[in-house]
N, C-alpha and C positions, 0 to 999 in steps of 0.2 A: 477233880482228881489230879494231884501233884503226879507228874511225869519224872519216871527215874532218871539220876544224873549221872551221863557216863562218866566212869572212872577217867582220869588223866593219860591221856596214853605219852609212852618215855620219847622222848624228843625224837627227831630222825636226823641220821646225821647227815649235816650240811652237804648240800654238793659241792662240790669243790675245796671243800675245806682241804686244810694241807697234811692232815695226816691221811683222810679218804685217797688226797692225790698220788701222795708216794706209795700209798700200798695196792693201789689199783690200778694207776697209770706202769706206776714202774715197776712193782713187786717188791720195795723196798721194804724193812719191820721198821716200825715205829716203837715211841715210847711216849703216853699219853704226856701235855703237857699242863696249864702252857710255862714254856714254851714245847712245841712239839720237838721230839729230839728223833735224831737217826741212829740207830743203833748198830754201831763198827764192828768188824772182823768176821761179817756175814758175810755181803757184798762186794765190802769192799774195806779200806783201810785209810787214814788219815796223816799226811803231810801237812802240818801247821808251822807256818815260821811270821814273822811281825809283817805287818800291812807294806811299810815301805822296800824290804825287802825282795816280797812277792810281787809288787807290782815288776820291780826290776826281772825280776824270772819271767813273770808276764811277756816283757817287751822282749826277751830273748828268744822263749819257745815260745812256737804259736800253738792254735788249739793239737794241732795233728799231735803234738808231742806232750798234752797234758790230757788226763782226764776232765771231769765236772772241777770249777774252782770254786770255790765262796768264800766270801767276804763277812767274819763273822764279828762284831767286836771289838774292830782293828785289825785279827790278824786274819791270813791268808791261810784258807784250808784247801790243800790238793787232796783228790780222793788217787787213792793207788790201788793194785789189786793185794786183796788179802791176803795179808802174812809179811805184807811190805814194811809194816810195823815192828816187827820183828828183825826184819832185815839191816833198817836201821846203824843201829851202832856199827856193828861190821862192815858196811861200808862206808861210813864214814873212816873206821880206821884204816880202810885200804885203800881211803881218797888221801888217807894223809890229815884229816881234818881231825883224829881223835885229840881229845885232850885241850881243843880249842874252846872256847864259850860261840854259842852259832847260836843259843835263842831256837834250834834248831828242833821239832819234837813230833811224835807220831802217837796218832791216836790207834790202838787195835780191839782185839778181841776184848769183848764186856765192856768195853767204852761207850760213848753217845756223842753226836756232835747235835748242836742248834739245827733247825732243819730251818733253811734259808722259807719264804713266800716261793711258792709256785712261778717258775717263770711268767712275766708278762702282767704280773699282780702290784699296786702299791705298795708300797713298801714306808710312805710317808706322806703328808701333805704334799710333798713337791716332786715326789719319783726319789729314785736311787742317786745318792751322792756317795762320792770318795773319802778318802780319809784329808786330801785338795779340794775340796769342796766342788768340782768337775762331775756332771749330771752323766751318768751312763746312759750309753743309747744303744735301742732296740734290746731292751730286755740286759744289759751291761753283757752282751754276748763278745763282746767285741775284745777280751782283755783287759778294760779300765778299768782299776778299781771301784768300786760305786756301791755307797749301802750310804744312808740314815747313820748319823751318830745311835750305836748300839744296836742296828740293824741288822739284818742277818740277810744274805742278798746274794744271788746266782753270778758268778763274772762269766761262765764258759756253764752252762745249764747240761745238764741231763737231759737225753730225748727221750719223750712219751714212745714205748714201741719198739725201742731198742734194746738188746741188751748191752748193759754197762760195762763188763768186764773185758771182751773187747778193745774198751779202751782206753782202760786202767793201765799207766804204765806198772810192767813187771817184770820181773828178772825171769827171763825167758830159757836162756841156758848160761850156764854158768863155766865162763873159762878160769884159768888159775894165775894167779901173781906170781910173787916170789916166793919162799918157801911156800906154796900149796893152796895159796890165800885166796878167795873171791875174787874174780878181775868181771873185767865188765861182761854184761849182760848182752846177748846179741838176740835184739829181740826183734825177730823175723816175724815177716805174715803182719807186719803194717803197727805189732802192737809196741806202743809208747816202751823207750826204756827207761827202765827206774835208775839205773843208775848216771845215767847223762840226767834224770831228773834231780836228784839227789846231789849230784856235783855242782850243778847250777845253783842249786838251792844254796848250799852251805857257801858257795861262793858268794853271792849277795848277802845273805846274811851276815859274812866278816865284812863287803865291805858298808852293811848299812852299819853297821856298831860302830866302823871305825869315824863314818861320817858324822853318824850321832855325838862321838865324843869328841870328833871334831870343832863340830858345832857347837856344844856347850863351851869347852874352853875359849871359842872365842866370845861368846856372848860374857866369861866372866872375868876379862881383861879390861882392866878399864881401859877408857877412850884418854888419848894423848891429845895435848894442848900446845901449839906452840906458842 
């Protein structure tokens, strides 16, 4: 007597896989992938400007004055608190930076970003590289920039257990400029400011463009003979 063949049962999702991670470690929504993506203007909000740039803000503020960073692609993504996306343009005009090219840009409400590996997870045959080819160490917590060509990779990670917003910088209370305008954020009770975030930011950002063009011009001088 042939013995019945049970039906297939639908897969079980992975332990640890990285959408399971984010939405059970941290509480974060997902968006099926691959790649798995994070879904902005929930949580939290997104500060992206070019790799070379971000590292330079990197080495100016340390973690105390950034949220999570990641390294997506090339460029540098600061998570902010929610609505920071928004906030955006206006303070750039009230840094004085409107009207500049900065490469400068926010991701918010209904957006997605790449959701980096899991802290602590490969990320490639060989670990975590830079956009300098420099291996991040201990998970690239440490501020280096470090991912995989096209890699998606934690520099200052999220902790399992904590809540994120906390230490999301954000415009905490709002004083006023000159006629009536946004002035800086005085963000008390330990939380990061967005706006010393955001001045930093747009400030590397001019001067990586200007290096970049720096740099090309002379690569396309010819070389002199005597």
């Amino acid at each position: 007597m042939a013995l019945p063949v049970p039906l297939p049962r639908a897969p079980l999702p992975l332990e640890g896989g990285s959408a399971f991670w984010y939405e059970h470690e941290l509480g974060w929504a997902t968006a099926p992938g691959p790649p798995v993506a994070l879904l902005t203007g929930l949580r939290f909000d997104v500060l992206e400007l070019p790799a070379d740039a971000g590292a330079a803000l990197l080495r100016r503020i340390d973690a105390s004055g950034t949220g999570p960073v990641a390294l997506v692609e090339g460029r540098m993504r600061l998570l902010v608190a929610a609505g920071g996306a928004e906030e955006l343009p206006g303070l750039l005009d009230w840094l004085e930076w409107g009207g500049i090219t900065l490469d400068l840009t926010a991701v918010g409400a209904g957006g997605r970003m790449t959701a980096p590996e899991p802290p602590g997870r490969p990320t490639g045959p060989r670990g975590p590289r830079g956009p300098t080819g420099i291996q991040a160490r201990g998970g690239a917590g440490d501020g280096r920039p470090g991912a995989e060509q096209g890699a998606a990779v934690w520099l200052r990670p999220p902790e399992p257990g904590r809540e994120v917003e906390p230490t999301l910088p954000a415009l905490t209370q709002i004083g006023h400029g000159p006629g009536g305008s946004a002035g800086h954020g005085d963000s008390g009770g330990g939380v990061p400011d967005l706006v010393r975030l955001v001045d930093t930011a747009a400030t590397q950002c001019h001067r990586a463009r200007l290096l970049r063009g720096e740099t090309a011009r002379t690569k396309s001088q010819p070389l002199a003979f005597s």
